[in-house]
Every structure is written in structure tokens, then in C-alpha cells.
C-alpha positions, 0 to 999 in steps of 0.5 A: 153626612150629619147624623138623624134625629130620633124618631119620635113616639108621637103619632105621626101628623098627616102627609100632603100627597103621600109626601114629607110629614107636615108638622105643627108650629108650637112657639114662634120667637122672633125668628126662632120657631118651634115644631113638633111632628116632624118625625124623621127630621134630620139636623140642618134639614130644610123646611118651609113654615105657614101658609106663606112657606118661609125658609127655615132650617132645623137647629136643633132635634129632640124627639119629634120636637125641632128648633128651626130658624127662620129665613124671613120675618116671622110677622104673621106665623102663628102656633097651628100653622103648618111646617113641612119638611123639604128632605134636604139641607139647605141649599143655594142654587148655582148656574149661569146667572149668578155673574152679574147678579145681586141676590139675598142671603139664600141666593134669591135673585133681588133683581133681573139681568138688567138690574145693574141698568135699572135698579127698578127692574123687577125681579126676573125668574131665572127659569125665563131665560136662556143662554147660548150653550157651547159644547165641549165634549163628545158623545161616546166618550169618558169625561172625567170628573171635574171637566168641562162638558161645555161653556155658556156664553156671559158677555164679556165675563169669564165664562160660565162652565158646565163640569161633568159629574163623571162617566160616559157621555151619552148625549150632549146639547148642540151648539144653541140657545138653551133654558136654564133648566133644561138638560144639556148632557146625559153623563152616566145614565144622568141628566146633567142641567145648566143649573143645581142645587148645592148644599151651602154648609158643604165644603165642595171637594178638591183633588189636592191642596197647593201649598205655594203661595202665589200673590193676590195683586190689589192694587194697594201699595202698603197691601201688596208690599208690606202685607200681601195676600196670596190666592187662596189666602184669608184676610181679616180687615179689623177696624172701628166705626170710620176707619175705611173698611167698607172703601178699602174693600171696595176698592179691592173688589174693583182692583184686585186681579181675581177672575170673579168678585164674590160680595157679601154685605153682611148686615151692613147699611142699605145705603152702602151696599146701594153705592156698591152696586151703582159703583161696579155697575159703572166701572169699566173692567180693565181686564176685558174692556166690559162692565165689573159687574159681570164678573161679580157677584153680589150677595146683599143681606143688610141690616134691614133685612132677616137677621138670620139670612145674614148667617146663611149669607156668608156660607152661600158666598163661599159656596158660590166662589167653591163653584167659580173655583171648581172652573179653574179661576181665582175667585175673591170672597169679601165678607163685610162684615164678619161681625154682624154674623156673629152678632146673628149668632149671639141673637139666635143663642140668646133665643135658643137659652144657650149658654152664653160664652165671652161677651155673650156670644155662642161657645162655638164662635171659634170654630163657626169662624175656624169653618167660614175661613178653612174654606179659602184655598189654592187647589187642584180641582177634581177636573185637574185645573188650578183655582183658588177661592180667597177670603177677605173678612171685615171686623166692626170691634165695637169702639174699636176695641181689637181684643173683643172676641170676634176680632181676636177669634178671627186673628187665629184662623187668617194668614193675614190682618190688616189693622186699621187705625184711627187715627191715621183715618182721621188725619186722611191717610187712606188706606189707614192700615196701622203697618205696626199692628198687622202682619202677614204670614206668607210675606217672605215666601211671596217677595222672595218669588219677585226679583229684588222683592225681599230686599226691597220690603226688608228695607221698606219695614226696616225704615218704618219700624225704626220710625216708629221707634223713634217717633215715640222717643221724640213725642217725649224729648222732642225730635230737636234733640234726637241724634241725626241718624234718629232725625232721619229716620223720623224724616224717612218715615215721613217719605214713606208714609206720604210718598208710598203708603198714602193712596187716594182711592179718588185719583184716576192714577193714583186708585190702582197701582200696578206691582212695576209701578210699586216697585218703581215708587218704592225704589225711589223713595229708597234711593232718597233715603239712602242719600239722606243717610249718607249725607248726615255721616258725612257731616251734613246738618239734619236740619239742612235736609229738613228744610229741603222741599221733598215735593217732586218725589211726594207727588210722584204717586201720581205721575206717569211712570216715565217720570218717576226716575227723573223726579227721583234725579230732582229730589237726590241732586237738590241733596247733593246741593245741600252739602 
């Protein structure tokens, strides 16, 4: 529990109902507000402000003097208005109708059930509706901690879990319609309800930490060959203004074979975060044959939006993925961005007069990242069930620059990064994944699970690093005068480059690419490789195999698999005539 603030010796200010004390707003700067009164208040205690009892929470206690920050603009409050706390930390509501919404940073539904229909629809009260309740426990017996106790129908997504609290359980809903806030099971002398609050700052707890690492497929080539994630890993996704962020991550989110979709607009554009819900409104899930909608969820915090409930943001959509996890399914966290939080942060601090830190953001940015990231994990939950939450996190580097604090904090805590560079982006290679400036911790381990896996991303990076090397060489002397071996890499780095690494998120085929499938690609281009090497030792002019026309096995990205093999036999027979 976080430690209590002092009471204060001021005298006490009066209680509505016999209930919390209401304190008095001093000061209110932006969405920083000041109160005194509030005796008794704890650190990171919730509290509603003025006639219009906006959100806020404590961040600072001195006396019965608190500095809370503001949840919601702050237009109208004014020194004398009332501040009265709610006894508790803030805290999101979790239950079944969070699948397929979109809601603000504190979890507020910013549209009804039919919103992905309709995005006129109006706000729906979560409270009116009502789902079909499956009972999967009996009355009279022990259910432990963690398991379920039923299962609420959702349409096609995964369904929706009601875990016991733990003790015996002495009554259960029948099978039935059931209003989220009614009861349905008394576990241990207590009310168990389809639907409770749950602290966002709070890490939900688990039976065990896995330490295996098991791939997170996203359907991404040079991601799930060269720089894998693995379930319950952390990503960090760095890249400057128009490198294919904000796609890349889509695109995962649609592909990616997580059971539930955790999206978090973080200060981004209004507009982007508009074509995100339109899109998985539309899309068809591949994995159930319904919409990918519902099994999102979609936390929207944008730029126009209060400054601080983007801080809150990316805790509730990790809260929410702990709660999916605690099922037993694979849940996928994506943040854009990641920078903008922090910016929350530098404004808040400069509010606040704390000492500023490196570029004037707050000292405790390291470890504010440390907590968000930490968070991710493959676990054993308290139910014995396998789930994983894994973090996917944006970095906007101003002008791009990779050595700003937030992106290189962010480098310490993540398994894996993902560089985006410029200059591949503006020459429209998508994804623009710079494969020389990122890494992957958990690489070797997750090939080697796969029969000829490590063999395959071995030589894979070999050919690209020796490419690399080589095409620095040549932008001085000029590839012309390389040596053979070094041509060939050069022209071994192109293959690759255009026949692998390039995907276009636009292609009906091409946008998702299954591991077999990957794996045939890779081999392919190998294959050819290969032969190209062994015809320059045994005295084939470079130049010869320069002018070949590589096309079929370029384009075979986007053939069915079945043609694969013969356009790979095209490419090394046209090789055999050049000798």
C-alpha cells in the first residue's frame, strides 16, 4: 500500500452526509489544482473537483495542503470550489464490455455497442445492458483463486471470464440473461459482480513468471525473422515524423495472433486514431470469421484531449491486458505514443516546479518507463492458466534524433527495438525497419524452437550485415571496382531487401504473411544467393549475373505459395545459362 499523508492541524472543513471531507480549492494552473482540507488524504488517492466533480488524483501531500492533477479541462474551476475525496486510488472499471469499445484515458465508454457501426451513436451507459451469463462452477464447492466461476457470451470474440476471488461458493447465477451490475456468484461470504473497479497503478498479481520465450507472430517478415517478439516480450518502435509508425503498428494490431488487441492512442492525431477504429470496424478477423473489433479494445486519448489522462492512459491499457491475461489469453498492449506520455509528464513537472532532468523532463522518467514496461510478461496466473500480456510502445524522437531521452530510457527496459529509418521510408520500403540499428535479445533462443530456424536468420543477417558493409565501401570507390565476392554481396543485399524485407501493407497477400510462408520466401532468396556465389568462384563474370532479370523471384511476395518453388527453379536455371 502507498504510505498516508499527515494529518493536518487545520481544523477540519465539513463532511457531506457524514461522509469523506470536502476540501477548498486554493490555486488552479491548468491542470494542476491545489486544495487544502483534505485531512486524512493519502498519495494517489482519487478525488472529484467543483460543482462539476471532475477526476483528479493526489500527487503531492504537505499537511492538509494536497497537489492534485486534473483528469479533464480545468475551464471553469475556481479557488473556493468544493474538492472532496472518494477513498480510494484511481481506478478503471474492468468487465464484459470492454471487447469491442473505445474508451477515453480513465476507461469511460466514448461510445455505445454499436459505436463501430455507428460512430454518431451516443454514449451508452454500461450499467443498461445486459449479457448472457454461463455458469461454470457449482454451488457447494471450493473454487480456488483465479478460476473461472463463469463465462459471458461476446459474439465471436474470446470469451469473457468471471474469475473467483477465492472460497467456497455458496450461490451462482443460473444460466441467463444478467445486468452488468448484477451479482452473479457469492464466493466466501461475497458478492461476486460481472463488472469491478480495479486500481490502474497496481500490477494485477500472478502464480509464476515463465522464462521461456515463445513467438508473438505479426505477420511482419523482417519482425518475425530477423527481430522477433515473443509473448510477453516489450517493444520499443522509435522512429521520426513519417517513418510508418502509426501503420506498422496497425498493422500488427490486425495481424498479429494475440487473442485480445489493447490500443492506446496517446496523444496522437484525432484523425489517425479515426481511421484506426473505422479500419478494425471493417476488418474481418481471420482467426474467427467475425469483425476485429471485438477483440479490441481501444483506449483514445488524442492530442486534443486533457493532457494528463494520456498519463493515466497508457496505465489503464495495461491494467486492462493484466485482466484479459488473468483468463489465460495472450493480450497485445500497443502504446502510440510513448512520447507524448512522457511529454505529460515534462508539463506537469514544470507545473508542479520540479526539478527538471535532461531536456526538461522529470528526474523519475527512467523509472516511470521501468514501471509501464515491467508490467509485460508470460505468467502462470493465480487460476493456473498460461496468459501473457506484451508491450509494443511508440517513440516520436523529435527530428528523429535516437539519443533524446525518452528513446534512449526506453532502450534499457525492452527485449527488443525496432528502428525505423528515414531514409528507407522516404525511398518506400515498408516496413522501414533499419535491421542494422535494432536488435532482438530473445532471437537465438526463439529460432532455435523452429526446425532450421537459427540456421536460416543466421545466414539471413549474415548477407545483410556483409551488405551493409560492403555498400559503404562502394559509395567511396564505386561498386565497379569491388571485388566479385563483394558485388555479390551488394547484389544479395538487394534480393533480399526487395524480395523479403519489403512488404506492402497494401496487397491482399502480401499485408500478412504466415511463418511457412516466410520461411518458404526466405529460402528461396537463399537458394539464389547460394548459386550466385558459387558461379562467381567458379569464374562467372559478376557483371553477367548483374544484368540477369531477378524479377520472378522478386515478386514472389506475392504469389500463392504453391509457386514459390517454381519461380525460385526460373531464377537458378536462368543462373545455370549464364555460365
Amino acid at each position: 500500500m502507498l504510505p498516508h499523508g499527515t494529518r493536518g492541524t487545520r481544523r477540519e472543513r465539513p463532511r457531506r452526509g457524514g461522509g469523506t471531507p470536502v476540501g477548498t480549492v486554493t490555486r488552479v494552473d491548468g491542470p494542476l489544482v491545489e486544495i487544502e482540507g483534505l485531512a486524512g488524504a493519502a498519495m494517489f488517492e482519487s478525488v472529484v473537483l467543483g460543482p462539476h466533480r471532475l477526476p483528479g488524483e493526489i500527487i503531492a501531500l504537505r499537511g492538509d495542503r494536497a497537489t492534485v492533477q486534473a483528469y479533464e479541462y480545468t475551464g471553469g474551476l475556481a479557488p473556493g470550489q468544493p474538492a472532496e475525496r472518494r477513498g480510494a486510488p484511481l481506478s478503471a472499471r474492468l468487465g464484459p464490455h470492454l471487447l469491442g469499445g473505445v474508451f477515453d484515458g480513465l476507461l469511460r465508454p466514448l461510445g455505445g455497442a454499436g459505436m463501430w457501426l455507428d460512430p454518431a451513436a451516443p454514449p451508452a451507459r454500461t450499467e443498461a445492458r445486459s449479457w448472457r451469463f454461463t455458469p461454470l462452477a457449482g454451488e457447494g464447492r471450493a473454487a480456488a483463486r483465479g478460476t473461472p466461476l463463469g463465462s459471458v457470451e461476446s459474439g465471436s470474440s474470446p470469451p469473457y471470464l468471471v474469475l473467483s476471488p477465492g472460497g467456497e461458493v455458496s450461490r451462482i447465477r443460473p444460466a441467463g440473461p444478467c445486468p452488468s451490475g448484477a451479482p452473479v456468484a457469492v464466493v466466501g461470504g461475497a458478492e461476486v459482480a460481472l463488472e469491478r473497479e480495479q486500481p490502474v497503478r497496481r500490477a494485477l498479481p500472478y502464480a509464476a513468471r515463465l522464462p521461456e520465450p515463445v513467438p508473438l507472430t505479426t505477420g511482419q517478415r523482417v519482425v518475425d525473422l530477423l527481430l522477433p517478439v515473443s509473448l510477453g516480450g516489450t517493444v520499443a518502435v522509435p522512429g521520426g515524423f513519417g517513418t510508418g509508425k502509426t501503420v506498422l503498428l496497425q498493422q500488427i494490431a490486425k495481424w498479429c495472433d494475440a487473442d485480445v488487441v489493447v490500443y492506446v492512442g496517446c496523444g496522437e492525431r484525432g484523425n489517425e486514431m479515426a481511421d484506426v477504429v473505422a479500419e478494425l470496424g471493417r476488418l474481418a478477423d481471420p482467426r474467427t470469421g467475425g469483425r476485429l473489433a471485438d477483440r479490441t479494445v481501444v483506449i483514445a486519448n488524442t492530442s486534443n484531449m486533457p493532457m494528463m489522462a494520456r498519463e493515466a492512459g497508457v496505465y489503464t491499457g495495461v491494467t486492462v491486458a493484466e485482466h484479459f491475461r488473468d483468463m489465460g489469453y495472450d493480450v497485445v498492449v500497443i502504446a502510440d505514443s510513448t512520447s507524448r506520455w512522457a511529454e505529460a509528464l515534462r508539463e506537469l513537472g514544470s507545473r508542479r516546479g520540479a526539478l527538471p532532468a535532461e531536456e526538461g523532463y522529470p528526474a523519475d522518467l527512467a523509472s516511470a518507463l521501468a514501471a509501464f514496461y515491467e508490467r509485460a510478461g508470460r505468467v502462470t496466473t493465480l487460476g493456473g492458466a498460461t496468459g501473457s500480456v506484451t508491450i509494443i510502445g511508440a517513440v516520436s524522437p523529435p527530428g528523429g534524433d535516437m539519443t533524446e531521452p525518452v528513446t534512449a530510457q526506453t532502450q534499457r527496459f525492452v527485449r527488443t527495438l525496432w528502428a525505423l529509418d528515414r531514409d528507407l521510408a522516404y525511398a518506400r520500403h515498408y516496413p522501414a525497419v533499419s535491421w542494422p540499428g535494432s536488435f532482438a535479445r530473445d532471437a537465438d533462443a526463439m529460432a532455435a524452437a523452429v526446425p532450421g530456424g537459427a540456421e536460416r536468420r543466421g545466414r539471413m543477417s549474415g548477407l545483410l550485415a556483409e551488405a551493409e558493409r560492403v555498400s559503404a565501401l562502394a559509395e567511396l570507390v564505386g561498386a565497379g571496382t569491388l571485388p566479385p565476392q563483394e558485388r555479390v554481396a551488394l547484389l544479395a543485399g538487394r534480393l533480399i531487401a526487395e524480395g523479403f524485407l519489403r512488404q506492402s501493407a497494401l496487397s491482399p497477400r502480401d499485408a500478412f504473411c504466415r511463418p511457412e510462408r516466410t520461411a518458404l520466401l526466405a529460402d528461396a532468396l537463399l537458394a539464389v544467393v547460394a548459386r550466385c556465389r558459387t558461379l562467381v568462384e567458379g569464374q562467372v563474370p559478376v557483371a553477367r549475373l548483374e544484368q540477369l532479370d531477378f524479377t520472378p523471384i522478386l515478386r514472389a511476395k506475392e504469389a500463392p505459395e504453391e509457386e514459390i518453388a517454381a519461380r525460385r527453379d526460373a531464377v537458378l536455371a536462368a543462373l545455370e545459362a549464364s555460365r
